[in-house]
N, CA and C of each residue as an Amber inpcrd file, in Angstrom:
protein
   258
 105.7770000  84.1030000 109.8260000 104.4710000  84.7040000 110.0060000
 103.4990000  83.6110000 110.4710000 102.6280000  83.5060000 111.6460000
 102.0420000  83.0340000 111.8320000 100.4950000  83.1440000 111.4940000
  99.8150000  81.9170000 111.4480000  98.2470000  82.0040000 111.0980000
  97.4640000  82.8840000 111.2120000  97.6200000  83.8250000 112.5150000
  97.1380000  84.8950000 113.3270000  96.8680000  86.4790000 112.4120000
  98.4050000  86.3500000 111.9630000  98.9130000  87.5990000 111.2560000
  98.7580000  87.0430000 109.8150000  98.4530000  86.0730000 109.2900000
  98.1730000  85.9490000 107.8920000  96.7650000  86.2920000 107.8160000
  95.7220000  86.0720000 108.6920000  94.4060000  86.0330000 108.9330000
  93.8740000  87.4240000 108.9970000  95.1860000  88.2910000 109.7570000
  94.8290000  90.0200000 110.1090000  95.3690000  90.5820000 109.2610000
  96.4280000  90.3380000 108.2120000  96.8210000  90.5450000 106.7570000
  95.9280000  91.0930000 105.4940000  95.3690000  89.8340000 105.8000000
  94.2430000  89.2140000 104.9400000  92.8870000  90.2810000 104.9890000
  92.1940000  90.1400000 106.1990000  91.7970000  91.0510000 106.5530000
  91.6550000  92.4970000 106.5100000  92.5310000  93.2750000 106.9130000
  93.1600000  94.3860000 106.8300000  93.3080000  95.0250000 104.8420000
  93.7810000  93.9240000 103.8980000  93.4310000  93.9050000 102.8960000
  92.2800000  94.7240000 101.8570000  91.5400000  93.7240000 102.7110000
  90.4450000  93.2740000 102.3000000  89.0460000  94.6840000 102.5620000
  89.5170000  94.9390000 103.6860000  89.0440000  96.1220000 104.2070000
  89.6850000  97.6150000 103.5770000  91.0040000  97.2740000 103.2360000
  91.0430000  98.7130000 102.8250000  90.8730000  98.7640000 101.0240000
  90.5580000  97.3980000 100.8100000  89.4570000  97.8170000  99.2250000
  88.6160000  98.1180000  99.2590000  87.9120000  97.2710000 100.2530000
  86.6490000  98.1570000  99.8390000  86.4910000  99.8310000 100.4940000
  87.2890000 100.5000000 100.6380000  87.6760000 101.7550000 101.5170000
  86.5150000 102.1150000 102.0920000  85.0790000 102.9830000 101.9050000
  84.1060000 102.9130000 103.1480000  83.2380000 102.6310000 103.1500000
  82.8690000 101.3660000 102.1660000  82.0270000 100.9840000 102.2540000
  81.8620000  99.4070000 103.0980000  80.8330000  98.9080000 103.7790000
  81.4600000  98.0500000 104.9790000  81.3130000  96.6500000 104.0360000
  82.2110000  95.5440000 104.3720000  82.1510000  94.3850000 104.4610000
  81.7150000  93.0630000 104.9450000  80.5200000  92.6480000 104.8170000
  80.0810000  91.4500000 105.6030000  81.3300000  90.4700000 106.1790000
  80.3970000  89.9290000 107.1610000  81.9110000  88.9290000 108.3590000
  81.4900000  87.6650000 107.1500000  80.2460000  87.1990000 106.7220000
  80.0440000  86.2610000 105.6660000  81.1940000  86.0590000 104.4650000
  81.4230000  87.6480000 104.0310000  81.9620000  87.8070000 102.4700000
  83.4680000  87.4690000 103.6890000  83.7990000  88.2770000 104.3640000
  85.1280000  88.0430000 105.3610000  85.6050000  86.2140000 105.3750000
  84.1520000  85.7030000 105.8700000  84.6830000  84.2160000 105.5150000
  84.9570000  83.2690000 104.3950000  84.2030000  83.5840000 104.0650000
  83.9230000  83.2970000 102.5810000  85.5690000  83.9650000 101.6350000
  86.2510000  84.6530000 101.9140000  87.6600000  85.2690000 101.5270000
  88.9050000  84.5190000 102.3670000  88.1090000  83.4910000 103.2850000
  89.4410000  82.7360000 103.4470000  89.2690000  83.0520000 105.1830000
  89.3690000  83.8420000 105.7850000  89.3300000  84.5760000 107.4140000
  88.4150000  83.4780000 108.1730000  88.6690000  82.6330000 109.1350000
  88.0420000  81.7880000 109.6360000  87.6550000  81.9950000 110.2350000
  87.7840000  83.3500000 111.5430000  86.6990000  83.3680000 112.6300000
  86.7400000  85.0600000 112.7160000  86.5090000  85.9130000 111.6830000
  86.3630000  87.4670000 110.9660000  86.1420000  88.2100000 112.7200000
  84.9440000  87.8510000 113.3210000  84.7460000  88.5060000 114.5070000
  86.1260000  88.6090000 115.6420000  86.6870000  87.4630000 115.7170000
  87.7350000  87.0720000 116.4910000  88.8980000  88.1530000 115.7410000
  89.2450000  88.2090000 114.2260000  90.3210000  88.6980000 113.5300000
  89.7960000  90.6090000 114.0440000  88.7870000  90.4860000 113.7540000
  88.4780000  91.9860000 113.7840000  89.0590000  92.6160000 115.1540000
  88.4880000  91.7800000 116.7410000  88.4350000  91.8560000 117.7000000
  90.4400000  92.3560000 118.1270000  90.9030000  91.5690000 117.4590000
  92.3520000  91.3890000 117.6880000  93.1070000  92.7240000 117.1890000
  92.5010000  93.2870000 115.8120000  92.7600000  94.2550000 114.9920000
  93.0410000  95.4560000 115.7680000  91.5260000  95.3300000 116.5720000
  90.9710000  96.6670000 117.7170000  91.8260000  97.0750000 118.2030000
  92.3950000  95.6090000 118.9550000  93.2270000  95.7020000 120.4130000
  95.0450000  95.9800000 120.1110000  94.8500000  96.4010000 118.8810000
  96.6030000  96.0700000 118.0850000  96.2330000  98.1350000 117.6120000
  95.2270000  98.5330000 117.9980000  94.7890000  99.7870000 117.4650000
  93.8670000 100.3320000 116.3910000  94.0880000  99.5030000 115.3840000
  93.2630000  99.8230000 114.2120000  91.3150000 100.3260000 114.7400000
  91.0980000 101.0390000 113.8990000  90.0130000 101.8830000 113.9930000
  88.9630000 101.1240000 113.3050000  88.2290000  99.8300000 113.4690000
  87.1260000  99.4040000 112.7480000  85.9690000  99.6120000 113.6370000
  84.7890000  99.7150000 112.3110000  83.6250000 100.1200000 113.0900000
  82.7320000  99.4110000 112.5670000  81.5150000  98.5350000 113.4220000
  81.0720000  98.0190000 113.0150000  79.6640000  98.6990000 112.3840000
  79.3950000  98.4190000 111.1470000  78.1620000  99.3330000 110.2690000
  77.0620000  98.7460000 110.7250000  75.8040000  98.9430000 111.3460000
  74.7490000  98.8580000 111.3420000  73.2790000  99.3740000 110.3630000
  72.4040000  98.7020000 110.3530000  71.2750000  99.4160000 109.6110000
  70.3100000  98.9290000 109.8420000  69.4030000  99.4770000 110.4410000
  67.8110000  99.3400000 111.4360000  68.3820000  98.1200000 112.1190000
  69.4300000  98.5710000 113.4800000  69.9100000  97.7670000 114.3060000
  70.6430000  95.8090000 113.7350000  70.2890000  96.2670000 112.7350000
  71.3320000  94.7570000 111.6850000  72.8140000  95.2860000 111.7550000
  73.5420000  93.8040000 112.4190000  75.1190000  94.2640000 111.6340000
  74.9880000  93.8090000 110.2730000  75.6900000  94.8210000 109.4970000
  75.6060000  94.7980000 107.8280000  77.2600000  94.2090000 107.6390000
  78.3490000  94.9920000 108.5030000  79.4040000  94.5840000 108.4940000
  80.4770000  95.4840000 108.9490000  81.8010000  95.4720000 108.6120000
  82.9310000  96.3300000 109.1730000  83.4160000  97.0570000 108.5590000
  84.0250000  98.3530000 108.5050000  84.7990000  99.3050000 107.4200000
  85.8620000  99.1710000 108.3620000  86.9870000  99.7160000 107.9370000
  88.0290000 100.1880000 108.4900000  88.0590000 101.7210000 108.2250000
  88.8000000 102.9550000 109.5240000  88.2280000 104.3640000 109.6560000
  89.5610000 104.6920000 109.1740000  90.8210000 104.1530000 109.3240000
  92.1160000 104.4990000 109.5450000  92.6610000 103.3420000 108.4120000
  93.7050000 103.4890000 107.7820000  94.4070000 102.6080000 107.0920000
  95.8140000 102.0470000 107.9020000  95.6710000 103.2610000 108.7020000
  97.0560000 102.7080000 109.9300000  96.7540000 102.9270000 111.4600000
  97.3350000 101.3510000 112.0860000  96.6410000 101.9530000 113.5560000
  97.3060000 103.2090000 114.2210000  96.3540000 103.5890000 115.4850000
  96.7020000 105.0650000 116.4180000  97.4590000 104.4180000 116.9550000
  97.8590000 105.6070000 117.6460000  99.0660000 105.0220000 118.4300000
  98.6520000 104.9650000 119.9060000  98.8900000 104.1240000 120.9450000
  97.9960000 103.6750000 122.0260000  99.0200000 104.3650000 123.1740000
  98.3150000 105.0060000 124.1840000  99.1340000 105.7600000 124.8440000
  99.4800000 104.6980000 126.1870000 101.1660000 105.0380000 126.8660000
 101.1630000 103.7210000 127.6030000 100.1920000 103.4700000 128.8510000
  99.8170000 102.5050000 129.1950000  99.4790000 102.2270000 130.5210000
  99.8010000 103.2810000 131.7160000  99.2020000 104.0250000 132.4630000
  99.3810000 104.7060000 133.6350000 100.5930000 103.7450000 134.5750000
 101.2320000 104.3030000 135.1660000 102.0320000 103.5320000 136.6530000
 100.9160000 103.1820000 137.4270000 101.1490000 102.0870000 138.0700000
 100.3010000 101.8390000 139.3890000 101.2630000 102.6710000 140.6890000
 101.0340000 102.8280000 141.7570000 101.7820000 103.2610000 142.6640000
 101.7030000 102.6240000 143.9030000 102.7250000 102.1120000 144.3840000
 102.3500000 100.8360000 145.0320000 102.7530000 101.2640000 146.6070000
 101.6830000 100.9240000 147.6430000 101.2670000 101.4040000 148.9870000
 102.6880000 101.1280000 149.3840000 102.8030000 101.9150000 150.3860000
 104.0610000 101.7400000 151.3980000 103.4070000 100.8100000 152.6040000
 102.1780000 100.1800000 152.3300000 101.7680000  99.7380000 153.8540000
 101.3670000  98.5060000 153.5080000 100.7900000  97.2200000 153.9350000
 100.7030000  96.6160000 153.5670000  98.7050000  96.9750000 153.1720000
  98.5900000  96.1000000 151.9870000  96.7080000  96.1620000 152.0500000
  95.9970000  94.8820000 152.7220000  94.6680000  95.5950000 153.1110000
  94.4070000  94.4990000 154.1290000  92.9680000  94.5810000 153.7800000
């Protein structure tokens, strides 16, 4: 297991204790997560459903919506010209 996935572990954790109520990226660091925005960011892109909580335009922090990520539908085909592009 690498640093990456101990960090989104950790994370992921951490988030589904506190179930909906949101988590500061502070308390996130402060729990060990060294760069929370970066871990979150990665989470997104792996599927998971976090949202970031706002209040009178303040980030307050992150919940998680889902306890398991969606499932990401594949990439479209490209279809590639019979001609050359110019």
């Amino acid at each position: 297991m690498t640093l990456a996935d101990t960090q989104q572990q950790r994370l992921l954790e951490r988030l589904r204790q506190a179930g909906d109520q949101p988590v500061a990226f502070a308390e996130l660091h402060a729990g060990g997560i060294a760069f929370p925005a970066t871990v979150v960011s990665e989470l997104q892109l792996n599927g998971y459903a976090i949202e970031r909580v706002y209040d009178h335009r303040r980030l307050v922090g992150v919940r998680l919506l889902h306890p398991e990520p969606r499932e990401t539908p594949a990439a479209p085909r490209r279809r590639r010209r019979p001609w050359p592009h110019r």
